[in-house]
N, CA, C and O atoms as a printed pandas DataFrame, in Angstrom:
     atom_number atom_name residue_name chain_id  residue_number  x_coord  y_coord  z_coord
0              1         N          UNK        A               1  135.604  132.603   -2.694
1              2        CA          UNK        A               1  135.370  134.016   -2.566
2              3         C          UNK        A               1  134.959  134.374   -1.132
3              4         O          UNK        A               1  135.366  135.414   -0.615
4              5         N          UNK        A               2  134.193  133.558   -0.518
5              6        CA          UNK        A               2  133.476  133.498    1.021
6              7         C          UNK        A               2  134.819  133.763    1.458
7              8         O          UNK        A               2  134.974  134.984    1.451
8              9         N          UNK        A               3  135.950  133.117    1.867
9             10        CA          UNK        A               3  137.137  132.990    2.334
10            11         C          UNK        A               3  137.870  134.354    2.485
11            12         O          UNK        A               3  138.113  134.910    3.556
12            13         N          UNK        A               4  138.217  134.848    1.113
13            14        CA          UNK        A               4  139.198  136.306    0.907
14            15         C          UNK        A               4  138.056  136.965    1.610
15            16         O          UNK        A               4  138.575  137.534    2.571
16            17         N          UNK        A               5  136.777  137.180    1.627
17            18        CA          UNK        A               5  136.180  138.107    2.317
18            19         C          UNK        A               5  136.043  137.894    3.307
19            20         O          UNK        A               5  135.622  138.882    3.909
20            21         N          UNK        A               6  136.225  136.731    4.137
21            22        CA          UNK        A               6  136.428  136.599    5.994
22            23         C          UNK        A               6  137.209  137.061    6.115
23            24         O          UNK        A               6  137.210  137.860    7.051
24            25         N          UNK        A               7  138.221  136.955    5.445
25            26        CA          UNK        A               7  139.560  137.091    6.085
26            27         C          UNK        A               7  139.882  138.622    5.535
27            28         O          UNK        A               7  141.068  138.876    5.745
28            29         N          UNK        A               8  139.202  139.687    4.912
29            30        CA          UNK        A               8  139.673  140.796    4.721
30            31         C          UNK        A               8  138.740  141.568    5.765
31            32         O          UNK        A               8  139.022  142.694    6.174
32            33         N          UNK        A               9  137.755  140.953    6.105
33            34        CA          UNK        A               9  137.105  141.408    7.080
34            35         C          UNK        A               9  137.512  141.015    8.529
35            36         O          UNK        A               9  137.154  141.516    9.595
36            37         N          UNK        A              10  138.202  140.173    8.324
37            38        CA          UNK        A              10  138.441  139.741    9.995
38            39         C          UNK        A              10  139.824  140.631    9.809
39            40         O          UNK        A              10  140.157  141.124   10.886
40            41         N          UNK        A              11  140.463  140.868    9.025
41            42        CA          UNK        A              11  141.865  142.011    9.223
42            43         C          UNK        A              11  141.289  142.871    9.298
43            44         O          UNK        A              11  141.710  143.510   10.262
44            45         N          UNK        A              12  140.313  143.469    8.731
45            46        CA          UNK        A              12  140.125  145.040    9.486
46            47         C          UNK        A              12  139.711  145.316   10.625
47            48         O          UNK        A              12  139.860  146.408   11.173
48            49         N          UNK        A              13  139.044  144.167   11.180
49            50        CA          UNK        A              13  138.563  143.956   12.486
50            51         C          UNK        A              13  139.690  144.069   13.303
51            52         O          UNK        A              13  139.565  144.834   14.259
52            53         N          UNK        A              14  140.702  143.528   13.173
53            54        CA          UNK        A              14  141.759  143.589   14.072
54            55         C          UNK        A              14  142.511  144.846   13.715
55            56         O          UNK        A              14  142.980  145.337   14.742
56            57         N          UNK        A              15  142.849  145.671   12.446
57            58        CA          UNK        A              15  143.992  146.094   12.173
58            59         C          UNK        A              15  143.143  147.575   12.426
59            60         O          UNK        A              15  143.754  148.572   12.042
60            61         N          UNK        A              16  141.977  147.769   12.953
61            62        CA          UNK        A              16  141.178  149.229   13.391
62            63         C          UNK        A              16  141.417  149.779   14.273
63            64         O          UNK        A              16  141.420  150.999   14.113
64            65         N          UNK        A              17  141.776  149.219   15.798
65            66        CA          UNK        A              17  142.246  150.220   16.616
66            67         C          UNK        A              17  143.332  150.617   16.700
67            68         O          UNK        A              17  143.586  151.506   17.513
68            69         N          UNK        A              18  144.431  150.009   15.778
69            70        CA          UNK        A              18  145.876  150.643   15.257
70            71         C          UNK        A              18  145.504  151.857   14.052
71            72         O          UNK        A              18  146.366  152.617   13.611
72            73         N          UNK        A              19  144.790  151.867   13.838
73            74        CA          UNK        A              19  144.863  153.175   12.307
74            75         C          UNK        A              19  143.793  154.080   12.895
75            76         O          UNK        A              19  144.209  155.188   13.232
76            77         N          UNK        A              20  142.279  153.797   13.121
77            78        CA          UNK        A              20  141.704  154.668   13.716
78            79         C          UNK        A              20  142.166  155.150   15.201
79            80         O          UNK        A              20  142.764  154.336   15.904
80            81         N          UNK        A              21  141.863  156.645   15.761
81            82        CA          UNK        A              21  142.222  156.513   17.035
82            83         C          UNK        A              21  140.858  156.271   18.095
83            84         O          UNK        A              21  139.730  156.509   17.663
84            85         N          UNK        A              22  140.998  155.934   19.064
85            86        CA          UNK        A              22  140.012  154.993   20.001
86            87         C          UNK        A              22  139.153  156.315   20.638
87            88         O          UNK        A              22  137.937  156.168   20.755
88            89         N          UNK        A              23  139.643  157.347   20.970
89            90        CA          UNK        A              23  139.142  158.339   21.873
90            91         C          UNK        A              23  139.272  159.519   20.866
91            92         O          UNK        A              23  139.983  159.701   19.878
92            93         N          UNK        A              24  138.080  160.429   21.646
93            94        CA          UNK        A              24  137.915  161.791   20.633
94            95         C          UNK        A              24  138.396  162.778   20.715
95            96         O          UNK        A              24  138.151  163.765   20.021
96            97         N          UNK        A              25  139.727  162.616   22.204
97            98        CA          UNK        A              25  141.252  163.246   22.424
98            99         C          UNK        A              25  142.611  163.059   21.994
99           100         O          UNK        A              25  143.543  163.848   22.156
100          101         N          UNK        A              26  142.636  161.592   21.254
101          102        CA          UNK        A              26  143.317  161.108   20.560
102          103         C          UNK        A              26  144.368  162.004   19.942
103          104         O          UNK        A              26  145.566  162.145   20.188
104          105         N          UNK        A              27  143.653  162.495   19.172
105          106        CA          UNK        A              27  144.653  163.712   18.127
106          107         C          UNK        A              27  144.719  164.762   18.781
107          108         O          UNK        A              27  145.118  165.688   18.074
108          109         N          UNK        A              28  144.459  165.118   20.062
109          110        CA          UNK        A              28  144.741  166.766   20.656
110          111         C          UNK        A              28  145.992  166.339   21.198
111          112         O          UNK        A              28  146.490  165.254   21.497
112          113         N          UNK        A              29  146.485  168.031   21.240
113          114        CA          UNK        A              29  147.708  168.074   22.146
114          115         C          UNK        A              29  147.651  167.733   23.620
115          116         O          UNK        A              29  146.495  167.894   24.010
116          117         N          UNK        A              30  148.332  167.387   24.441
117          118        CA          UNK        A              30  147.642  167.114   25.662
118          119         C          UNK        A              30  148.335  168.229   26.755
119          120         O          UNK        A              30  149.412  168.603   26.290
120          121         N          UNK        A              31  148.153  168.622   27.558
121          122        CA          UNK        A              31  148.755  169.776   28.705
122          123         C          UNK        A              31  149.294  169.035   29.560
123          124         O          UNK        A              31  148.798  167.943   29.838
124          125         N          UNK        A              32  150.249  169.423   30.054
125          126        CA          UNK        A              32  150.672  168.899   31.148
126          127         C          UNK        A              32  149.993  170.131   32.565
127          128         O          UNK        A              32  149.778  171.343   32.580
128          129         N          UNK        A              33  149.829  168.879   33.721
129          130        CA          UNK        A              33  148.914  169.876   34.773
130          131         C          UNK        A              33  150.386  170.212   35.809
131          132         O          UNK        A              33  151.076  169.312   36.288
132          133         N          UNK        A              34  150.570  171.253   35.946
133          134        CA          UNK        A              34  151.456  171.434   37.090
134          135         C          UNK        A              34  151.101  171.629   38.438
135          136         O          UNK        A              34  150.234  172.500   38.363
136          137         N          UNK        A              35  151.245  171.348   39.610
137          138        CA          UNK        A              35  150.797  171.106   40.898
138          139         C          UNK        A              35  151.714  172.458   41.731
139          140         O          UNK        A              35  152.919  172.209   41.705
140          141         N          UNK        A              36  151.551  173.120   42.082
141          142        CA          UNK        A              36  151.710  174.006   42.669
142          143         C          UNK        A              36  151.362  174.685   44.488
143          144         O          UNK        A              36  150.386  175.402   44.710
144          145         N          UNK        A              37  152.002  174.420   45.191
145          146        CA          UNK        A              37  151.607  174.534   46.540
146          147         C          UNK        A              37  152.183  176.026   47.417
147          148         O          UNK        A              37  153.073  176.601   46.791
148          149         N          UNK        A              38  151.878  176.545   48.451
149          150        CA          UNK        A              38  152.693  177.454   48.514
150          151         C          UNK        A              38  152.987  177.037   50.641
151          152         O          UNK        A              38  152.467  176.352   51.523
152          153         N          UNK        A              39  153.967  177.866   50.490
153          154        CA          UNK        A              39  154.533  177.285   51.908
154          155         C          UNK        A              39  155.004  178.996   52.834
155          156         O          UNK        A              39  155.260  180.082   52.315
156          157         N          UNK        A              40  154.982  178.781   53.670
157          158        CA          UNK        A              40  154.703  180.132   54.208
158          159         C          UNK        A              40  156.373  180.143   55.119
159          160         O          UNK        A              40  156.706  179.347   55.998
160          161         N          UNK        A              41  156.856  180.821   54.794
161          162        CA          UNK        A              41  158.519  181.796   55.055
162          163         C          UNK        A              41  157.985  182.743   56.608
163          164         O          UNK        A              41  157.358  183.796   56.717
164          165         N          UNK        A              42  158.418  182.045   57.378
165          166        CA          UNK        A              42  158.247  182.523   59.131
166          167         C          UNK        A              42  159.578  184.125   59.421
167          168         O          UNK        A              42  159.724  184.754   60.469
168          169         N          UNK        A              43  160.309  184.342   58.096
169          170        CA          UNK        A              43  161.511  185.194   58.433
170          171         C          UNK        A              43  160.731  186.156   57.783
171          172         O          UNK        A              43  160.394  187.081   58.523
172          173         N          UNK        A              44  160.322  186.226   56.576
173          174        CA          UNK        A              44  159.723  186.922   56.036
174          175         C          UNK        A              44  158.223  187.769   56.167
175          176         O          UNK        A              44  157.843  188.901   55.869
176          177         N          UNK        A              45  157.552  186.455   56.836
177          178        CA          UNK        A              45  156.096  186.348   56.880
178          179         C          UNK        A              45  155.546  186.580   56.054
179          180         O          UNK        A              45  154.710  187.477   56.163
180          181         N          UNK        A              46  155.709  185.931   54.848
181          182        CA          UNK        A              46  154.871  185.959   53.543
182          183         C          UNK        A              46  154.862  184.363   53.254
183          184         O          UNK        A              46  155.431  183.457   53.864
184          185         N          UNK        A              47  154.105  184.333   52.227
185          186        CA          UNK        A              47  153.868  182.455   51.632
186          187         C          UNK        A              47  155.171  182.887   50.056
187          188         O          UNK        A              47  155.505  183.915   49.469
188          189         N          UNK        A              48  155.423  181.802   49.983
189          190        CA          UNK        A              48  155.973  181.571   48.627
190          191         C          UNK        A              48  155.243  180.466   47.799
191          192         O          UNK        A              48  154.688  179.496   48.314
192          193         N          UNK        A              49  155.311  180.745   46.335
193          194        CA          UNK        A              49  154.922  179.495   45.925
194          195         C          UNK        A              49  155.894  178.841   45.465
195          196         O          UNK        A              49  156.888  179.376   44.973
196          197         N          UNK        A              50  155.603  176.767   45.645
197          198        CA          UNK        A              50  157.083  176.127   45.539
198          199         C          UNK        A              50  156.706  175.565   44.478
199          200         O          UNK        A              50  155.799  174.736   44.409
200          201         N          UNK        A              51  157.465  176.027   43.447
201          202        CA          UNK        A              51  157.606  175.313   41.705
202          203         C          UNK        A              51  158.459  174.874   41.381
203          204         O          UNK        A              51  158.979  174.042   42.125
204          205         N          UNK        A              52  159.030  175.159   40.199
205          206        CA          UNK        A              52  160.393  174.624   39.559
206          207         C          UNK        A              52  161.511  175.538   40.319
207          208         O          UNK        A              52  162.562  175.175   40.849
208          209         N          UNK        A              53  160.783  177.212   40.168
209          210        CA          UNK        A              53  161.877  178.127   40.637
210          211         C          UNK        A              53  162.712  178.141   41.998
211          212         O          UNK        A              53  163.795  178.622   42.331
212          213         N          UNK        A              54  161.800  177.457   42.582
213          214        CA          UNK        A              54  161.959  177.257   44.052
214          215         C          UNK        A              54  163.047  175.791   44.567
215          216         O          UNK        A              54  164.021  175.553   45.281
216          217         N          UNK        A              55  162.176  175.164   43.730
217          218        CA          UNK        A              55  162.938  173.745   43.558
218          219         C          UNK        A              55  164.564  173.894   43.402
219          220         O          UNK        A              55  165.379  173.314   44.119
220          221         N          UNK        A              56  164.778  174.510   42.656
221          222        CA          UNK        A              56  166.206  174.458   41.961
222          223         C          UNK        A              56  167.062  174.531   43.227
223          224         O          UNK        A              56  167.760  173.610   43.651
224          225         N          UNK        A              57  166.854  176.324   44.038
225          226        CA          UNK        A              57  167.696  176.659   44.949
226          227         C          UNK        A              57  167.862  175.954   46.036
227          228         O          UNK        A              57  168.858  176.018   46.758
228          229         N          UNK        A              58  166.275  174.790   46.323
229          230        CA          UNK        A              58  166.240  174.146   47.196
230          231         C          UNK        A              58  167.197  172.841   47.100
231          232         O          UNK        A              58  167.895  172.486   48.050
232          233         N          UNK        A              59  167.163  172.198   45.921
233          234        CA          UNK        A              59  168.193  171.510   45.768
234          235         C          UNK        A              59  169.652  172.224   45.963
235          236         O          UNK        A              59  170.627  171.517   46.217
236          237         N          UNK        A              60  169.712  172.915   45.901
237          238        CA          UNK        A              60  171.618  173.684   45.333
238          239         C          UNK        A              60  171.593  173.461   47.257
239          240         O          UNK        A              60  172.486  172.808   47.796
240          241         N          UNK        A              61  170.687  173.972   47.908
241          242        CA          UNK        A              61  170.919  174.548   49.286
242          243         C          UNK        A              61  171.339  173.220   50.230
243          244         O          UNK        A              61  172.001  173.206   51.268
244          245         N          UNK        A              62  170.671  172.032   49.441
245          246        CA          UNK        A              62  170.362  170.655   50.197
246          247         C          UNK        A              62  172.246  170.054   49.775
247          248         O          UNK        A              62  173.001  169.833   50.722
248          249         N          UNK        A              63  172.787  169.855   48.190
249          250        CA          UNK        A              63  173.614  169.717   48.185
250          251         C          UNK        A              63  175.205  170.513   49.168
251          252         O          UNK        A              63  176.210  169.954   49.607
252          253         N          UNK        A              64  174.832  171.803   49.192
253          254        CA          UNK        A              64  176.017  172.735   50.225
254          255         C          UNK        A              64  176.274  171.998   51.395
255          256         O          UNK        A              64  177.353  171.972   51.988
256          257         N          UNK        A              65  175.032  171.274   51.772
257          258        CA          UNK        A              65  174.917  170.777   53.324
258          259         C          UNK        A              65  175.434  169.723   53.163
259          260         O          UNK        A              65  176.300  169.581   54.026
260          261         N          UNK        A              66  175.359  168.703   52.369
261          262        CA          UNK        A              66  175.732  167.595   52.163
262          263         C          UNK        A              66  174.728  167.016   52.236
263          264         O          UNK        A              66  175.182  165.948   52.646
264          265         N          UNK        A              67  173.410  166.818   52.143
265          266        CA          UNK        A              67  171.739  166.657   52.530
266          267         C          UNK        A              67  171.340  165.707   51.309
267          268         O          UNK        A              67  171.397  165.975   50.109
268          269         N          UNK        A              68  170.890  164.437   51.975
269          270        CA          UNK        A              68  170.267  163.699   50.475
270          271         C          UNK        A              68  168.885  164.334   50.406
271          272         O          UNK        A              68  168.192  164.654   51.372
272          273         N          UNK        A              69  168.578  164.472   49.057
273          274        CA          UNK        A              69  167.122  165.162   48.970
274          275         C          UNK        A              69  165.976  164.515   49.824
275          276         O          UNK        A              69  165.854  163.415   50.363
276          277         N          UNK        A              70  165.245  165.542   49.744
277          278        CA          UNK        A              70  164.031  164.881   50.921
278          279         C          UNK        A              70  163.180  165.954   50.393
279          280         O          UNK        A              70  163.662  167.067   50.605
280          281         N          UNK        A              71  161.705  165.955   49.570
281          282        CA          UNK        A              71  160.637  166.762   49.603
282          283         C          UNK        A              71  160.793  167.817   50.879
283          284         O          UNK        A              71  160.957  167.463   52.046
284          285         N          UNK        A              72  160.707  169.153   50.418
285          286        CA          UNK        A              72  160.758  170.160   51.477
286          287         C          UNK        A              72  159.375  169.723   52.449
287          288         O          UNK        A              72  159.518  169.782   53.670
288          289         N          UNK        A              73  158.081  169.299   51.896
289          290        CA          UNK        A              73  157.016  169.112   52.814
290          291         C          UNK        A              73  157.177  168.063   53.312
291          292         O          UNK        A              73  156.099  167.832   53.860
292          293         N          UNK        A              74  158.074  166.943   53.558
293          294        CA          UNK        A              74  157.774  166.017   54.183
294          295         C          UNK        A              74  159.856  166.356   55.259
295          296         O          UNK        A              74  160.438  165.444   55.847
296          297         N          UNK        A              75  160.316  167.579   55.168
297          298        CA          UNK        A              75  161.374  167.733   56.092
298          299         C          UNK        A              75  160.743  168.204   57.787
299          300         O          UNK        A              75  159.594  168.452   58.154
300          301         N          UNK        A              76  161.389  168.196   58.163
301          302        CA          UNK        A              76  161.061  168.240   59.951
302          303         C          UNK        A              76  161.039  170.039   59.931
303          304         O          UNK        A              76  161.959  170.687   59.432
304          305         N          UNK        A              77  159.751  170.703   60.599
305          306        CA          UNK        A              77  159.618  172.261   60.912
306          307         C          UNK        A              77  161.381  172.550   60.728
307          308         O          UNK        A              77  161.833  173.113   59.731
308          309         N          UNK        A              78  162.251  172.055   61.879
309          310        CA          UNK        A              78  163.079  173.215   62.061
310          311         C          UNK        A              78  163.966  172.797   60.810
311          312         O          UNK        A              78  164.877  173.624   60.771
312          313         N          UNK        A              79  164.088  172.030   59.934
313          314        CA          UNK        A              79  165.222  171.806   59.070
314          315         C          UNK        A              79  164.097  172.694   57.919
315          316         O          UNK        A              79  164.754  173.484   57.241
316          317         N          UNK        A              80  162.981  172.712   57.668
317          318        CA          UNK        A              80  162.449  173.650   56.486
318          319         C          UNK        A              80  162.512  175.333   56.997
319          320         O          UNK        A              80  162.422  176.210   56.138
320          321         N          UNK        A              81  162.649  175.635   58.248
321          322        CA          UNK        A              81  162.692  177.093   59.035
322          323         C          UNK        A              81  164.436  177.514   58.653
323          324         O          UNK        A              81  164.958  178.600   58.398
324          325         N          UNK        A              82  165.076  175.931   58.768
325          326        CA          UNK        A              82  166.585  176.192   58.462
326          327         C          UNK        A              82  166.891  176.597   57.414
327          328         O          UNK        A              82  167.866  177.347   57.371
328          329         N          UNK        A              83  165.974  176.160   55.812
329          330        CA          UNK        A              83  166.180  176.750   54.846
330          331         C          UNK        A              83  165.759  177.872   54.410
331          332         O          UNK        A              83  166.209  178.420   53.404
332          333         N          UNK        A              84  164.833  178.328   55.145
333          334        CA          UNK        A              84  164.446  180.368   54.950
334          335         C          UNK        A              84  165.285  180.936   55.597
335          336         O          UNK        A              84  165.308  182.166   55.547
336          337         N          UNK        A              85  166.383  180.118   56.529
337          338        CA          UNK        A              85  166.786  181.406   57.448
338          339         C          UNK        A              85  168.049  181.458   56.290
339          340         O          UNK        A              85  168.317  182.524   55.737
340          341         N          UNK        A              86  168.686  180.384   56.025
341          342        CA          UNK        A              86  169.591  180.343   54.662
342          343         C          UNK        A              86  169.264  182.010   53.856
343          344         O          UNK        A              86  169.954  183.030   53.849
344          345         N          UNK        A              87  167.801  181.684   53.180
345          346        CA          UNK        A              87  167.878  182.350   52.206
346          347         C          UNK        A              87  167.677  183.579   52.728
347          348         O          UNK        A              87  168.200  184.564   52.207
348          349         N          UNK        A              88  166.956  183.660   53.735
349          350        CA          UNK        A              88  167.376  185.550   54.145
350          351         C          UNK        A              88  168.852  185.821   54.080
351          352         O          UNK        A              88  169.340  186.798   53.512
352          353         N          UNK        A              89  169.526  184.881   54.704
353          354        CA          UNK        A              89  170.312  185.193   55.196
354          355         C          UNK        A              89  171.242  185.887   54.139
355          356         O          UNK        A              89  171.988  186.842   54.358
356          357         N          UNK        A              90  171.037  185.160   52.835
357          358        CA          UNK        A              90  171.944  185.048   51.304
358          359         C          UNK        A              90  171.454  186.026   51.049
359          360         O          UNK        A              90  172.333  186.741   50.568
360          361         N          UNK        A              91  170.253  186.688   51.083
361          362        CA          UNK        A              91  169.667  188.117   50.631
362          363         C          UNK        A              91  170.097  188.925   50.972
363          364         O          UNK        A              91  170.310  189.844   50.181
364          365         N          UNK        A              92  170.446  189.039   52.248
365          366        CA          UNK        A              92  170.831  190.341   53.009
366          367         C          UNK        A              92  172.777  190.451   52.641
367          368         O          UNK        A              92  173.516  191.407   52.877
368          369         N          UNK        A              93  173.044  189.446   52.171
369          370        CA          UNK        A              93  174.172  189.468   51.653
370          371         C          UNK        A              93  174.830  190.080   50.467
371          372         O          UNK        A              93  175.915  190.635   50.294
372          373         N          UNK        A              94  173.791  189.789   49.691
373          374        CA          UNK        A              94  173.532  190.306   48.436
374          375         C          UNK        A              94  173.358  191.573   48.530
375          376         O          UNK        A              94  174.102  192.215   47.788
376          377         N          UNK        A              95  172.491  192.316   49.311
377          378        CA          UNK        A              95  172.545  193.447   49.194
378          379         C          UNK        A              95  173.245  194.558   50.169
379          380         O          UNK        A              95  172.970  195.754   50.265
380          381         N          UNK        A              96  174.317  193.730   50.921
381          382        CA          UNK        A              96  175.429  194.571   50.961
382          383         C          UNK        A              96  176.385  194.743   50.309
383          384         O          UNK        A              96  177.236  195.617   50.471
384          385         N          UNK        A              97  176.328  193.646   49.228
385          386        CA          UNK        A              97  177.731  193.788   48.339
386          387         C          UNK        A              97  177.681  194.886   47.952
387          388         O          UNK        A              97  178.584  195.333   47.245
């Protein structure tokens, strides 16, 4: 009898941090944190902030060029000045159509 009860006790010992959860966040949903920076447009003279929305066009703009991606904050002043002058440039286009 000593025996079945070591051994049902030594399985729960082991088989507890699989069924209970370990932390008292365990069962919450968790957030994801988004990082958000903003970078300042010299054509415009305003800051933008660079997110997903930003991201996208920045990629589309990098592929036109033929450009392997490169983080806009770690590109050289005049190649990130090169991509605001782009997008004025596409704006003012737009609104002559």
């Amino acid at each position: 009898m000593r025996r079945i009860f070591s051994a049902l006790v030594m399985t729960t010992t082991l088989a507890a941090p699989f069924v209970v959860p370990t932390s008292a966040f365990a069962g919450e949903r968790r957030e994801t944190v988004t990082i958000t920076a903003r970078t300042y447009d010299p054509y415009r003279r305003d800051y933008h902030v660079w997110d997903r929305r930003e991201e996208r066009p920045y990629r589309a703009y990098l592929a036109e060029r033929h450009r392997a991606y490169v983080m806009y904050q770690r590109q050289r002043l005049a190649q990130r000045r090169a991509y605001w002058r782009h997008e004025r440039e596409e704006r003012f286009e737009d609104r002559r159509r």
